[in-house]
ZAKOL-289355 format. One line per field, with one value per residue (C-alpha): x, y, z. Coordinates in Angstrom, 1 decimal. Example, Ala and Ser with C-alpha at 12.3 -4.5 7.8 and 13.67 -1.06 7.14 Angstrom:
! residues 2
east	c(12.3 / 13.7) .
north	c(-4.5 / -1.1) .
up	c(7.8 / 7.1) .
! end
This chain:
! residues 284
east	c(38.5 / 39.2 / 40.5 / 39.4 / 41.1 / 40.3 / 39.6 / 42.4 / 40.7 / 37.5 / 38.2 / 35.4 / 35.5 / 34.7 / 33.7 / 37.1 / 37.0 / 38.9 / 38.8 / 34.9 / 34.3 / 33.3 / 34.6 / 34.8 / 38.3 / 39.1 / 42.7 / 45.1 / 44.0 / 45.1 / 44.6 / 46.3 / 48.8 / 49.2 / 47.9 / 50.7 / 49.9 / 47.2 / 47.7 / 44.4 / 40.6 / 38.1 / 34.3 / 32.2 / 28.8 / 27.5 / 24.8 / 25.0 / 23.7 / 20.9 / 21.6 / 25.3 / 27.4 / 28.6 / 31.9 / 32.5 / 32.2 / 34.3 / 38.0 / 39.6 / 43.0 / 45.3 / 48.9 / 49.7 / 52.8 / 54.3 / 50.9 / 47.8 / 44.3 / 41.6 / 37.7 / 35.1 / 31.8 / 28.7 / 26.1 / 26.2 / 28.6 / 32.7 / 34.3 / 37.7 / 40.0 / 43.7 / 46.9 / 47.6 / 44.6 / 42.2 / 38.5 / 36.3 / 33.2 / 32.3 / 28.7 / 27.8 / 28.9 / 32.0 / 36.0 / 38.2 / 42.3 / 45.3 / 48.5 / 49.9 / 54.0 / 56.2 / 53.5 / 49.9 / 47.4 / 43.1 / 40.2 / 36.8 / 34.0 / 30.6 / 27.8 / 25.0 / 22.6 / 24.1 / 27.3 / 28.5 / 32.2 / 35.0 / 38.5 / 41.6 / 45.1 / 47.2 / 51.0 / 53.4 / 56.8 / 59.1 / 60.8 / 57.4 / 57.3 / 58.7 / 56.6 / 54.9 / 51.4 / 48.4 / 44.9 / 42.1 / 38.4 / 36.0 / 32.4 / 29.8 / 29.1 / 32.4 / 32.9 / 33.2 / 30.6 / 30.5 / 26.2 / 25.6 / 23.0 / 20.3 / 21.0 / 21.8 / 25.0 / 27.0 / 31.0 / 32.2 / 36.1 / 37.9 / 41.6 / 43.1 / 41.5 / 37.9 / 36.1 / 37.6 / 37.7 / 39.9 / 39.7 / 40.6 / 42.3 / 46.5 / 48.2 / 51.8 / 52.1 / 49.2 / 46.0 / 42.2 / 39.4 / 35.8 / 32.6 / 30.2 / 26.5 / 24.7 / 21.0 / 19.9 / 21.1 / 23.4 / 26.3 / 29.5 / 33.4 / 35.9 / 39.5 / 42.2 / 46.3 / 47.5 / 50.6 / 48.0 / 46.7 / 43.1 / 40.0 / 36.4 / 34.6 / 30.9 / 29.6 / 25.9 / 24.0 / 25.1 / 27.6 / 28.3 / 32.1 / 33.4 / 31.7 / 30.7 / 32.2 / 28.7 / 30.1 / 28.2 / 27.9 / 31.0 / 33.5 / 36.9 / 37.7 / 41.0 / 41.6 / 44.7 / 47.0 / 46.5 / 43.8 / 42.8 / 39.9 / 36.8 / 32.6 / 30.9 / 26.5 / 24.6 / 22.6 / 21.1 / 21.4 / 24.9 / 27.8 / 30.9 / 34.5 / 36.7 / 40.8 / 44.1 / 47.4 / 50.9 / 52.7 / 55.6 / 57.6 / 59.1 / 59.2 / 56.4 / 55.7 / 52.5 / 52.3 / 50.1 / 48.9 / 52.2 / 53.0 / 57.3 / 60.3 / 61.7 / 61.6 / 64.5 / 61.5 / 59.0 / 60.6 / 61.4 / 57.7 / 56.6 / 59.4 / 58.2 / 55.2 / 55.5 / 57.3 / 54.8 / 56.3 / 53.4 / 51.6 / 48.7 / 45.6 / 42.7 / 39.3 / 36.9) .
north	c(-73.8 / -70.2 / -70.4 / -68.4 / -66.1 / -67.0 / -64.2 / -63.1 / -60.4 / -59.0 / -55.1 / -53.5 / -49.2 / -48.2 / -44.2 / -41.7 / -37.9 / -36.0 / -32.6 / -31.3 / -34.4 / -37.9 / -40.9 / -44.5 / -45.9 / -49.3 / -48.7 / -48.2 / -49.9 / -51.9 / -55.0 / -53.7 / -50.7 / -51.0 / -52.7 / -51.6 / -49.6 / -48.3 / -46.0 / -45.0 / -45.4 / -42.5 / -43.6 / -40.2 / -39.4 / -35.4 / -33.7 / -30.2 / -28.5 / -25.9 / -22.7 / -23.7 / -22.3 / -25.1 / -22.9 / -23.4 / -26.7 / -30.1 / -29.3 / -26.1 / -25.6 / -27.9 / -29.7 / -32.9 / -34.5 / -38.2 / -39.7 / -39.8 / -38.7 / -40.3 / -39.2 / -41.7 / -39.8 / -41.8 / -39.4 / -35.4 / -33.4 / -31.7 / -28.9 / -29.2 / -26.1 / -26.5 / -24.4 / -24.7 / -23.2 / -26.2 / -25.1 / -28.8 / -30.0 / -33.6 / -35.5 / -38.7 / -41.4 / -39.5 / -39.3 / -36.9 / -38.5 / -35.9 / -36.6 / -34.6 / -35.1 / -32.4 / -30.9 / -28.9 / -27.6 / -28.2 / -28.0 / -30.3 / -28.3 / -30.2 / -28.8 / -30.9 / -31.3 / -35.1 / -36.2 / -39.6 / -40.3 / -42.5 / -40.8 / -43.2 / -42.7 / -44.0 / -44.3 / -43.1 / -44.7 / -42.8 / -42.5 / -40.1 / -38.4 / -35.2 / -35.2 / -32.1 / -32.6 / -33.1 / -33.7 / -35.5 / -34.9 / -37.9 / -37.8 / -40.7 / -40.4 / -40.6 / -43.7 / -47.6 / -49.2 / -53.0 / -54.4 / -58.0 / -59.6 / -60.0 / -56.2 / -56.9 / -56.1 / -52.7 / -52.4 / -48.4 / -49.1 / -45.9 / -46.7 / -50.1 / -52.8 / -55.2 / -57.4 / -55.9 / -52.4 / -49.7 / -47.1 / -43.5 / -42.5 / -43.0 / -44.1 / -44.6 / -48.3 / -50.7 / -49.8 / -51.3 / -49.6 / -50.1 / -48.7 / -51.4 / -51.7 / -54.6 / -55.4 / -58.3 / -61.7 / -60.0 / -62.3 / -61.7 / -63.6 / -60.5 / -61.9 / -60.2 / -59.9 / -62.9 / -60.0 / -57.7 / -56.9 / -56.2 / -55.1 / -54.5 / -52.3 / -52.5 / -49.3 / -50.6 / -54.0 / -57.2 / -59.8 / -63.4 / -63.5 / -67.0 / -70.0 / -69.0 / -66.1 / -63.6 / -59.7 / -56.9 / -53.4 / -51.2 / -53.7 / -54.3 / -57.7 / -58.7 / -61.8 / -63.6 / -63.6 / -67.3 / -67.4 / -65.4 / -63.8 / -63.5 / -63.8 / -61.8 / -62.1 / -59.5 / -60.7 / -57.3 / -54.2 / -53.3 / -50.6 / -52.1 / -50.0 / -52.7 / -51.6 / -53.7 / -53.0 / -53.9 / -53.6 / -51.0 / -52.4 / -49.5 / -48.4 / -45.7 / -42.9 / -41.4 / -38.5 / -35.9 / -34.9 / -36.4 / -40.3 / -40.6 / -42.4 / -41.1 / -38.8 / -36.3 / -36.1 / -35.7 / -32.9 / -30.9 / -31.4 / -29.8 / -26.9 / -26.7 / -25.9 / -23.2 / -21.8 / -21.7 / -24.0 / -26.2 / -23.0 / -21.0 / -21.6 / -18.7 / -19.5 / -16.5) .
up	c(-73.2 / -71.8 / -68.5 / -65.5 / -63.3 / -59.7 / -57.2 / -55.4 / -52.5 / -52.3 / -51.2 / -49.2 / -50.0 / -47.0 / -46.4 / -46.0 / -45.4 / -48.2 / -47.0 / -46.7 / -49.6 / -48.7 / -50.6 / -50.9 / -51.0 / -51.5 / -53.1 / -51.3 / -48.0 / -45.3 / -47.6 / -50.4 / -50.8 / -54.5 / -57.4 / -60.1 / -62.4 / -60.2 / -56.9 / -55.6 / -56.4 / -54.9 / -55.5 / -54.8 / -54.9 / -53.7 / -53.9 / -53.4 / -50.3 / -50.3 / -51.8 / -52.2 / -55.3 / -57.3 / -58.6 / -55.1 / -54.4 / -55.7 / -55.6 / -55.9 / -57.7 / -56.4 / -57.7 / -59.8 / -60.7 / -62.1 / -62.4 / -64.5 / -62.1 / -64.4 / -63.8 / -65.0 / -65.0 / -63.7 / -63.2 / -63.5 / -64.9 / -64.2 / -65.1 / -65.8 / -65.4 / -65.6 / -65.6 / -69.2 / -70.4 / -70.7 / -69.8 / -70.7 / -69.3 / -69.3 / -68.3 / -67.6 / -69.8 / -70.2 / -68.7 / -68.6 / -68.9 / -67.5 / -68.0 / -65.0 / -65.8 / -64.6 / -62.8 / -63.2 / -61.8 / -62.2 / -60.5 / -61.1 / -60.2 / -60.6 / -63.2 / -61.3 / -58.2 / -58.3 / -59.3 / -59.2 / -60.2 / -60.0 / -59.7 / -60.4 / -60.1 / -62.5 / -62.2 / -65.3 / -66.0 / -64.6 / -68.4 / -68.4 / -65.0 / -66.6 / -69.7 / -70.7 / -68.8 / -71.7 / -71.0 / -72.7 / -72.4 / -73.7 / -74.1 / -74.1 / -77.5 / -78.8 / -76.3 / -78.4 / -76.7 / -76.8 / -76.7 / -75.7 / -78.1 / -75.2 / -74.3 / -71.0 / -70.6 / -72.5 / -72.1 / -72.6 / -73.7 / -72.7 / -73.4 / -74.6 / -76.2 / -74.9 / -76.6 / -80.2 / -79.1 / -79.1 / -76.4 / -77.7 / -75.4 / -75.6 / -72.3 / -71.4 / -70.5 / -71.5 / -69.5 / -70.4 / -69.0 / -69.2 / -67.7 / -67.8 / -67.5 / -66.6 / -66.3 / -64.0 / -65.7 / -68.4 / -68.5 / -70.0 / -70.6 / -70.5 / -71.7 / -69.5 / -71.1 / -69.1 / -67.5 / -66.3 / -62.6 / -63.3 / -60.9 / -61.1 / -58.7 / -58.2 / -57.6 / -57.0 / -57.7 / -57.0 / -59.9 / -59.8 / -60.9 / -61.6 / -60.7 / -57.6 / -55.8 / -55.3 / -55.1 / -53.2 / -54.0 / -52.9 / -53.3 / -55.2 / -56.9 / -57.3 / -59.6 / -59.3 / -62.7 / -63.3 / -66.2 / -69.5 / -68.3 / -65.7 / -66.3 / -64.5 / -64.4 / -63.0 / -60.2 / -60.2 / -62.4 / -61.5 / -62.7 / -63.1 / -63.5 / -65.1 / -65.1 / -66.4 / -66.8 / -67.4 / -64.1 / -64.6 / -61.4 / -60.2 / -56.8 / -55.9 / -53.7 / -53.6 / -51.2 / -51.0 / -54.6 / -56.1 / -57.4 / -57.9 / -57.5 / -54.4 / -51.3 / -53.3 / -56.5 / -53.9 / -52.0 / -55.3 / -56.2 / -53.4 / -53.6 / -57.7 / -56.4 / -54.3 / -56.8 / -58.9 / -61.7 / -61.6 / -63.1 / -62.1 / -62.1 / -61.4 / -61.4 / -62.3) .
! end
């Protein structure tokens, strides 16, 4: 008999000003500061103001280094522009994975009236940190997608491996991500590598995960590492992001738009740059 993971915290996301954006963030927070291998999860969902220009809207150009900012598209679409010449656009259904190593620059500009999206943060072993940054666009329909028999519930497998699945796109250190949807009484046993810290976050509906523990909207669950998997039922039709990974277990700090070692790494990111080694980036 699989065994269950039990839930280790239930994370509310509450609502954080990012400059002019509004977000949800749930990780890091007060209850937990770092989930290794993953820094920070921003839940956002815009609309764009009357009359307003959408080339100047989302986030300008702006600086990345020693990490990997993932964007999981839920609804609408993203320009990506970066400072080594990648120019990708990527719609619902789809992500968009950038390695950011020794430093880059981008901007995500959204294509829609709506856009939904889920931006992680993903640390890189510092073995990695100086990499030469690369950047992978995925759309839905190049996406595995896992079907239950009833229909109820899909599983999207973006990088790793679910339920027989191999996600395209390559990562540093073992990371499983999923989008998941589920219609109201899909039910579904995802196995988890017994070493990994794993999460789900609802981004609407309502789950059952477990035996018992009943999940809102909004919210972050945390299982403990004490089982092979979780089931999760959909007590309404609910989107799921589901993430696992190896821990690296290496000291971190994330400041400002950089994820390294130490303060030394973090100053010379910020000197780098200034100095423009991070590149250029110049929208038209």
């Amino acid at each position: 008999m699989k065994t269950e993971r039990t839930i280790q915290q239930l994370i509310p996301a509450p609502m954080m000003s990012m400059g002019e954006l509004r977000v949800r963030q749930p990780l890091p927070s007060g209850r937990l500061s770092y989930l290794d291998p993953f820094v920070l999860l921003h839940h956002g969902h815009s609309f764009l103001k009357e009359n307003e220009n959408p080339a100047h809207s989302g986030v300008g150009p702006h600086p990345h280094r020693g990490f990997s900012p993932v964007t999981f598209v839920f609804k609408g679409g993203v320009r990506h522009r970066d400072s080594r010449g990648n120019d990708r656009s990527v719609f619902e259904g789809g992500t968009q994975w950038m390695n950011a190593g020794m430093g880059i620059m981008h901007s995500e500009r959204p294509l829609s009236e709506e856009l939904e999206i889920i931006q992680m943060w993903v640390n890189t072993p510092a073995a990695h940190k100086k990499d030469q940054p690369t950047y992978y666009p995925l759309l839905k329909q190049e996406t595995p997608a896992f079907v239950s028999k009833d229909g109820r519930v899909t599983v999207n497998v973006i990088s790793g491996e679910l339920l027989g699945l191999k996600g395209p796109i390559p990562t540093f250190s073992p990371i499983n991500s999923a989008t998941m949807y589920l219609k109201a009484g899909g039910r579904i046993y995802l196995p988890l590598p017994a070493s990994h810290n794993a999460f789900l976050y609802l981004l609407d509906g309502k789950l059952r995960v477990g035996d018992q523990t009943e999940v809102n909207a909004r919210y972050m669950v945390v299982p403990e590492n004490d089982g092979e998997g979780i089931t999760i039922e959909a007590l309404e039709d609910t989107r799921v992001l589901l993430m696992s990974g190896e821990p690296i277990g290496e000291k971190i700090i994330a400041q400002g738009p950089f994820v390294l070692n130490n303060e030394v790494e973090v100053m010379e990111a910020y000197r780098d740059y200034r100095m423009g080694k991070m590149g250029i980036l110049i929208e038209d």
